[in-house]
C-alpha positions in Angstrom: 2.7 -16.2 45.3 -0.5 -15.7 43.1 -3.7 -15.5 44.9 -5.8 -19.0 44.6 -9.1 -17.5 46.0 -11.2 -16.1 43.3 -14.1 -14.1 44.7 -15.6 -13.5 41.4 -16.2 -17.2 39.8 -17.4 -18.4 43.6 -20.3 -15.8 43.4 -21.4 -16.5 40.3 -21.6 -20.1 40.9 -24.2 -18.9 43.4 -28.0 -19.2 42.1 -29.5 -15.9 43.8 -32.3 -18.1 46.0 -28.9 -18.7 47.7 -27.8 -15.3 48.0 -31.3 -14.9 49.6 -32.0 -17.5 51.7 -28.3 -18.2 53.3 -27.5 -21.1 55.4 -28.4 -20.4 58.9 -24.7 -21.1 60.3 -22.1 -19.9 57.7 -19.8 -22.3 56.5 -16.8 -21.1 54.2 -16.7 -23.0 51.1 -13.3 -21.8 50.0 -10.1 -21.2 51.7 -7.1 -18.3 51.2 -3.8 -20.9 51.1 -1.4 -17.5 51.2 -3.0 -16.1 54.3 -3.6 -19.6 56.6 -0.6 -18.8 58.6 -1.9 -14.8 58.7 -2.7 -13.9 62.4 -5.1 -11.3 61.2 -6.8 -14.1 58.8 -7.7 -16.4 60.8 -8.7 -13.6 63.8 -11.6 -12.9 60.4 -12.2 -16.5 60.1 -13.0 -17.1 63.8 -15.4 -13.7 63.6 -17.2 -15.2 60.7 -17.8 -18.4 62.3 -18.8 -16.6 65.8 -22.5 -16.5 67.2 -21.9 -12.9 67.0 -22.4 -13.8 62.4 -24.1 -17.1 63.3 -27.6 -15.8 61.1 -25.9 -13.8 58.6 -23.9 -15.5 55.9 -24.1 -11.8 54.1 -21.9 -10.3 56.8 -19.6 -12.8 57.0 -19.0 -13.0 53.4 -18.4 -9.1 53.6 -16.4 -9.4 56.3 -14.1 -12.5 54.4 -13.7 -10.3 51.4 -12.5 -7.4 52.5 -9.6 -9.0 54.5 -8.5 -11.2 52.0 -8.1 -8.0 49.5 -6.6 -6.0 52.4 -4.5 -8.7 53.2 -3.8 -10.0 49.9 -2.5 -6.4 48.6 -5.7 -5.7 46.8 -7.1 -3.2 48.3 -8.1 -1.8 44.6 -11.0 -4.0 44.6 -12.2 -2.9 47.9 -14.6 -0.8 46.6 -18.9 -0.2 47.0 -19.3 -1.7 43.8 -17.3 -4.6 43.4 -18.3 -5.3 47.1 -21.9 -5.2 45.5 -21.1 -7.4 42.5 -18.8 -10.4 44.7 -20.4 -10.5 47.8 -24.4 -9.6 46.8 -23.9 -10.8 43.3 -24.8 -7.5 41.6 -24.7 -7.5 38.0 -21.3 -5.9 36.8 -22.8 -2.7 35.4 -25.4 -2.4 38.3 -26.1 1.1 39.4 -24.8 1.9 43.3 -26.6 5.3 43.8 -29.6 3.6 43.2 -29.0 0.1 45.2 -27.6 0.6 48.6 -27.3 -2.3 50.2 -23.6 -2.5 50.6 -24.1 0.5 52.6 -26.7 -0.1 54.7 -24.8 -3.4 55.2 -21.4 -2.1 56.1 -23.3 -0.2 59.0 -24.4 -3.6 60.1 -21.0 -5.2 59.9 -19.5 -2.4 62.1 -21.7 -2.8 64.9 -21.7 -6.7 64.7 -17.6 -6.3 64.9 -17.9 -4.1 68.0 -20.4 -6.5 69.1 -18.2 -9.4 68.5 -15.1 -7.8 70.4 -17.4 -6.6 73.9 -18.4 -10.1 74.4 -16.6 -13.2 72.5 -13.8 -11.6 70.9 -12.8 -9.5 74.3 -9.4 -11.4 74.5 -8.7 -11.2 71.3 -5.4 -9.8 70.9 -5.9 -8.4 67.3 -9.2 -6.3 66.7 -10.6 -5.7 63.2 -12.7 -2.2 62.5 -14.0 -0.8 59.4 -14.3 2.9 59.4 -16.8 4.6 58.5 -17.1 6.3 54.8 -14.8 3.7 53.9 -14.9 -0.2 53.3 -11.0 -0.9 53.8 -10.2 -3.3 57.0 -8.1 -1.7 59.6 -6.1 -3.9 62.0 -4.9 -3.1 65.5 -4.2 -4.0 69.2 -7.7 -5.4 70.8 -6.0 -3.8 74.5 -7.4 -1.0 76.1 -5.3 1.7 76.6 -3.6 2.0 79.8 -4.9 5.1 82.3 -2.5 7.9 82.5 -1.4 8.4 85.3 -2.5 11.5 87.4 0.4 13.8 87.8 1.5 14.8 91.2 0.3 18.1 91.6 3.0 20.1 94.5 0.7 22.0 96.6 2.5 24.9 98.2 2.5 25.6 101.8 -0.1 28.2 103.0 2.0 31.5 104.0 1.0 32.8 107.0 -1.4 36.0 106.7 0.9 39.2 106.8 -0.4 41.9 108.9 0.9 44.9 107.5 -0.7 48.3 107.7 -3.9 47.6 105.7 -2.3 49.4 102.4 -2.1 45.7 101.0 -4.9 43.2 100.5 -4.4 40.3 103.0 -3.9 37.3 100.4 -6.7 34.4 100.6 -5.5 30.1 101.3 -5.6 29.3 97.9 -6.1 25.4 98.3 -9.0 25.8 100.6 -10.4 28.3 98.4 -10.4 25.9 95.1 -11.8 22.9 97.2 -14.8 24.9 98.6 -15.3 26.2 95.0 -14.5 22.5 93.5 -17.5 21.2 96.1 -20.2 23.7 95.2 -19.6 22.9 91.2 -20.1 19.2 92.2 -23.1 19.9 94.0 -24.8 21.7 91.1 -23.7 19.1 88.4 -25.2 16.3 91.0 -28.4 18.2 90.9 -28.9 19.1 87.5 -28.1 15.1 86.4 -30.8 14.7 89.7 -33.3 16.6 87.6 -32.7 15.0 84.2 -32.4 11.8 85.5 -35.7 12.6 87.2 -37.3 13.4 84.3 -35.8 10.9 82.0 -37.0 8.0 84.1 -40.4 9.6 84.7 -40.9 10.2 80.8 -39.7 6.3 80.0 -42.1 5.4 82.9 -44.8 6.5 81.0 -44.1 5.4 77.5 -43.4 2.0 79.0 -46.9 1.6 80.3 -48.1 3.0 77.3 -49.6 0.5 74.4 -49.7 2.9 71.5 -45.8 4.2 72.5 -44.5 0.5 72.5 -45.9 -0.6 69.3 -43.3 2.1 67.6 -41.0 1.0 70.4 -41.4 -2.4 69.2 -41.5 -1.9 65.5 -38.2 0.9 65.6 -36.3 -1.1 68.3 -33.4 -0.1 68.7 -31.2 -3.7 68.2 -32.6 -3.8 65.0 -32.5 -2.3 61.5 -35.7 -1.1 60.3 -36.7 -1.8 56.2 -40.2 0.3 55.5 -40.6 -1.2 52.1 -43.1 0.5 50.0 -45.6 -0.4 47.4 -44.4 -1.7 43.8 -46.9 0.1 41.6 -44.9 -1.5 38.5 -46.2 -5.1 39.5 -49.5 -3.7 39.7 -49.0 -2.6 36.0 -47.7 -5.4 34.9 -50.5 -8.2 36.5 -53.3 -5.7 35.1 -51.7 -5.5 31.8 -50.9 -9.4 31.6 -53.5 -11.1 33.4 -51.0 -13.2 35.5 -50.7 -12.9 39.1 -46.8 -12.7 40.2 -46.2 -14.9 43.2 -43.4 -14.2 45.2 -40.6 -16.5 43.8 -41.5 -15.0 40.4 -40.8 -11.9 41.9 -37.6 -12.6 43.3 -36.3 -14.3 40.2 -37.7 -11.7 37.7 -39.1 -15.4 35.8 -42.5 -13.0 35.3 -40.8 -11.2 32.5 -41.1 -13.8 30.3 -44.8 -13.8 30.3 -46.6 -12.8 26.9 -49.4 -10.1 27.1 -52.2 -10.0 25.3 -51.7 -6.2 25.1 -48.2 -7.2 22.5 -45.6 -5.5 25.2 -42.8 -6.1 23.2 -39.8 -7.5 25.6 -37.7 -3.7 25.8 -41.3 -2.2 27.5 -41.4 -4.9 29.6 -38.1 -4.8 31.3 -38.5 -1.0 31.5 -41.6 -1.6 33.1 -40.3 -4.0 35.8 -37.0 -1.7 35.9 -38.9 1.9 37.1 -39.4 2.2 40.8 -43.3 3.2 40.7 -45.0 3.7 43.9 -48.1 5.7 45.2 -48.6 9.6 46.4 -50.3 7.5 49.4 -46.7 5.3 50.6 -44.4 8.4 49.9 -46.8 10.1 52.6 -46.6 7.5 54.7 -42.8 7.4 54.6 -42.8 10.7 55.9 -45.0 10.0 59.0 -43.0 6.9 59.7 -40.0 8.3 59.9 -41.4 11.2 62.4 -42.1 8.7 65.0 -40.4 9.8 68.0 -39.3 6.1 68.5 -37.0 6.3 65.0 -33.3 6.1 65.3 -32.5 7.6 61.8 -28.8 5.2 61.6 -31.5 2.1 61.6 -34.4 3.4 59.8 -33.9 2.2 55.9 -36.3 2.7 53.0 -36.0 -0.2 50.5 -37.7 -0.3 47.6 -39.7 -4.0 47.2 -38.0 -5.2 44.1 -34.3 -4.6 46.6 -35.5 -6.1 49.1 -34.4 -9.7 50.5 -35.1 -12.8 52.9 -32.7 -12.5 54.9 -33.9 -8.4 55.9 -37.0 -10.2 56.6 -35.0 -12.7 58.9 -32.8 -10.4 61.2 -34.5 -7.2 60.6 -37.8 -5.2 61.6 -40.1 -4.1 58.6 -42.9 -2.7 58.0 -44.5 -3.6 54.4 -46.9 -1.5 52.4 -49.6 -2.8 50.4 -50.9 -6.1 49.6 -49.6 -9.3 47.7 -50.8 -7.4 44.6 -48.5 -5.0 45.1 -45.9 -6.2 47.8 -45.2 -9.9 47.0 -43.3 -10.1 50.5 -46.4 -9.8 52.1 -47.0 -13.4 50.8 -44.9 -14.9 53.6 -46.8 -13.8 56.5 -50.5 -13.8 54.4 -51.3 -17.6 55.2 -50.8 -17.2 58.8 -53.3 -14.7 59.2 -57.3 -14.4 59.4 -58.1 -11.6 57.2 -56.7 -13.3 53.8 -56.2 -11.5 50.7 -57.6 -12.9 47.2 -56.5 -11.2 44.1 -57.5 -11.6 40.9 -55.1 -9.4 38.4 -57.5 -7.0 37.1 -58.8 -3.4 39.1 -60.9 -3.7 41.8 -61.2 -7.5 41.4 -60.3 -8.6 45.2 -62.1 -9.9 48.3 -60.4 -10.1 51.9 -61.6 -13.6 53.4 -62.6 -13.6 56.9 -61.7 -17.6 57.7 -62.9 -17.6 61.1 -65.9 -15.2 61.2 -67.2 -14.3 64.9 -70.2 -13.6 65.6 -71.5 -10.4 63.7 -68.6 -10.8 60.7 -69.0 -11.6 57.2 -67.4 -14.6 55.6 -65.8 -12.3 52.7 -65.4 -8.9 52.2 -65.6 -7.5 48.8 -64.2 -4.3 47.8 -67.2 -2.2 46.6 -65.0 0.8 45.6 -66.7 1.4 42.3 -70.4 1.6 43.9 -72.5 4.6 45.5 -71.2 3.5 49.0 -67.4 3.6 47.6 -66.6 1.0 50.4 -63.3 -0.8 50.6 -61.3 -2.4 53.2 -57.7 -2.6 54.7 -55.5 -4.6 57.3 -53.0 -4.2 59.3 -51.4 -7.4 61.2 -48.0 -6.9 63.8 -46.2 -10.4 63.1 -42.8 -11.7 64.1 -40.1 -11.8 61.6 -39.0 -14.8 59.9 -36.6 -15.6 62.4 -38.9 -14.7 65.5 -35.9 -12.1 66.6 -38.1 -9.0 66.0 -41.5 -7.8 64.4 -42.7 -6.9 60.4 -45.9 -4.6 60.6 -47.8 -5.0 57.5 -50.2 -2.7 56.3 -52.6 -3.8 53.3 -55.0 -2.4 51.1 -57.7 -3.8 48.4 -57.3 -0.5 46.6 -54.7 3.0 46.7 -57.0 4.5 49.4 -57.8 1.3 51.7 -53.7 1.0 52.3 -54.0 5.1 53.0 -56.9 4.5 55.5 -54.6 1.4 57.0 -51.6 3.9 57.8 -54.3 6.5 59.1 -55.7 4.3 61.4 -52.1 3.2 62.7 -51.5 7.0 64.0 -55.2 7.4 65.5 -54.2 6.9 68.8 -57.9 6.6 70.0 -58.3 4.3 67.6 -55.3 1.8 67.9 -55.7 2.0 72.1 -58.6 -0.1 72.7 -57.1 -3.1 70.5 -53.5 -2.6 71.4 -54.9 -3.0 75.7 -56.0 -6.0 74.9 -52.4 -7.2 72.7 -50.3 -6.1 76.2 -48.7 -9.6 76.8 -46.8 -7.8 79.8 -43.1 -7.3 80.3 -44.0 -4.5 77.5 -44.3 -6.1 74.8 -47.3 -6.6 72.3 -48.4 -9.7 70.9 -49.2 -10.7 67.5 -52.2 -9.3 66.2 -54.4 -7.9 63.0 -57.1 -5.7 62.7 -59.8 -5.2 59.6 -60.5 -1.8 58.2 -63.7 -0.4 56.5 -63.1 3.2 54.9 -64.8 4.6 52.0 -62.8 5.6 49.1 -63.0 8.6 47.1 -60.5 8.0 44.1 -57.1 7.6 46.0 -58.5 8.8 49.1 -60.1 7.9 52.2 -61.8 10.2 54.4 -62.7 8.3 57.5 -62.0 4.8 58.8 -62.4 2.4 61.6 -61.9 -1.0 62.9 -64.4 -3.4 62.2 -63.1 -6.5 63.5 -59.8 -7.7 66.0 -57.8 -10.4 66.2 -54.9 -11.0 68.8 -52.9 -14.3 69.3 -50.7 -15.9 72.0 -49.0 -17.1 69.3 -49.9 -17.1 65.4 -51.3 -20.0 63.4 -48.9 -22.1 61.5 
């Protein structure tokens, strides 16, 4: 009987503000009339319905689609890309060594399914895996398997010792033998796991009651994903070149490619331009030393590029973002929340940081003087929770190339961070919310010294 679901037409019914803000419980909008009386169906419905897939519609699309191709006999079109194109809404001829998300995705949905199966799904009778390298659905029993049991092991009577006339060697009790050897193996395994145990504990001890060690605990924790999103530099080409400042849902709609330039960029430069992945010497060096942090689990650290990026990574997910609204429009969710705001105007060196609640000893504004003999120019970096409040985005802003440089410098000056990051200990180790403002100077894209010029730490942040 033919098939009535059609994956294809239901995701392009989809505008993409609702492939990137989903619904916060998941709610199937379609139904698979062949496969209702399927076991193994409606074992995926009940998964994608679970608390387990409660915040991420994504997943349990994903998961829906591949089991009603498995199921359905069409495992042809269980593929990366036609994952990409029906369940992310890729274009058709989009390019999937360039766009990972269904992979970093599938990495998600296979520990949400384990998830799902040690706590909700544990008497589930049927259990649903994905393997890894592959995207096909594999079905099986959800029992344990039973213990072997230990074979019965005849243990031959000791012979009595035979006293001969000493031209033989009198023959040892084997059984006693292998105990006494069985008991001193034991006793060395117990002590070297003593010692590591030891040391493990004593090591965690003192990275728990350190500040600067649980800020990369907190930011690379290890129940979440971690997106560092770098710089667009092509935005920042394109807002110079234009005039027009790109907000955020311009960004994610690519609507700012229909702007005219007063420079005559024909239409064919301008979707090239938004099309190249540009970003600065400065971010790809700060990729590096962020993914050197000992705190880094490499299966949850993920570079996305700004234009790939999406809500709901902001919403389930750590991050840390690079640069300012100028050049990272995501930064535009958090930037109202904060003291230290940025104000752009799209032309170089044209931006101010305001200070909206100036202590005693700060300045109401703070202009970047980058082009003057003192070559001054200012940075922030704020800690903030995610959109859902499950873990943390780190942002780390500049007014110019070398303010964001002096940012991430800061960040890994352990002297430097200490001081502020004593006072942010809220206790149970964990940080609270809090930004800091930078002052460097900038020669060109660089910045050789820098320091904190003001603090700010919160209970909980502004609305």
């Amino acid at each position: 009987m033919e098939q009535r679901t059609d994956w294809t037409s239901h995701s392009e019914s989809f505008p993409k503000s609702a492939v990137l803000e989903p619904p916060a419980h998941y709610e199937p909008v379609w139904s698979s009339l062949c496969l209702e009386d399927d076991l193994r169906w409606q074992l995926a419905q009940r998964i994608a319905a679970s608390k387990s897939f409660a915040k991420s519609a994504l997943l349990s699309k994903f998961l829906l689609y591949v089991c009603d191709r498995a199921l359905s006999g069409r495992v042809d079109e269980i593929s990366e890309h036609q994952i990409g194109v029906h369940v992310f809404v890729r274009k058709p001829g989009y390019n999937s060594a360039e766009d990972n998300i269904v992979r970093n995705y599938a990495r998600q949905l296979r520990r949400r399914l384990e998830h799902y199966f040690e706590e909700e799904g544990r008497s589930e009778s049927l259990r649903i895996s994905i393997p890894v390298g592959k995207y096909v659905p594999v079905f099986s029993a959800n029992h344990p398997a039973e213990p072997t049991p230990m074979q019965a092991h005849a243990v031959d009577e000791p012979r009595p010792l035979s006293v001969g006339d000493g031209s033989r060697p009198v023959a040892l009790d084997a059984p006693r033998y292998r105990v006494r050897l069985y008991a001193v193996c034991v006793l060395f395994l117990l002590l070297v796991c003593g010692g590591f145990v030891w040391r493990t504990l004593r090591r965690a001890h003192s990275i728990q009651g350190d500040p600067y060690h649980q800020l990369w605990a907190q930011v690379f924790d290890k129940e979440h994903q971690t997106f560092l999103v770098p710089s667009d530099d092509g935005i920042v080409m394109f807002q110079n070149l234009t005039g027009h400042t790109v907000h955020l849902s311009e960004y994610i709609n690519r609507d700012y490619l229909s702007t005219k330039s007063s420079f005559k960029i024909d239409a064919r430069n301008m979707a090239d331009l938004d099309a190249q992945r540009y970003t600065s010497v400065a971010d790809l060096d700060a990729v590096l030393r962020y993914s050197r942090v000992d705190a880094v689990d490499p299966a949850r650290f993920v570079v996305r590029y700004a234009r790939e990026l999406h809500m709901e990574d902001l919403k389930g997910s750590n991050a840390i973002l690079m640069g300012s609204t100028f050049s990272n429009p995501w930064v535009e969710l958090f930037q109202k929340s904060l003291n230290f705001e940025f104000n752009y105007e799209p032309r170089p060196n044209a931006s101010v940081i305001i200070n909206k609640h100036p202590n005693q000893g700060e300045l109401p504004i703070y202009t970047n003087d980058a082009e003057q003999p003192s070559h001054r120019t200012y940075a922030v970096v704020a800690l903030v929770p995610n959109l859902n409040n499950t873990g943390w985005v780190l942002i780390v802003e500049g007014m110019t190339m070398a303010g964001t440089q002096a940012a991430t410098d800061v960040l890994f000056n352990r002297d430097e961070m200490l001081p502020v990051l004593e006072k942010a200990e809220a206790g149970g180790s964990t940080l609270q919310p809090f930004e800091l403002l930078i002052e460097t100077r900038s020669f060109g894209s660089n910045a050789p010294q820098a320091s904190i010029i003001a603090s700010r730490i919160y209970s909980k942040l502004p609305a």
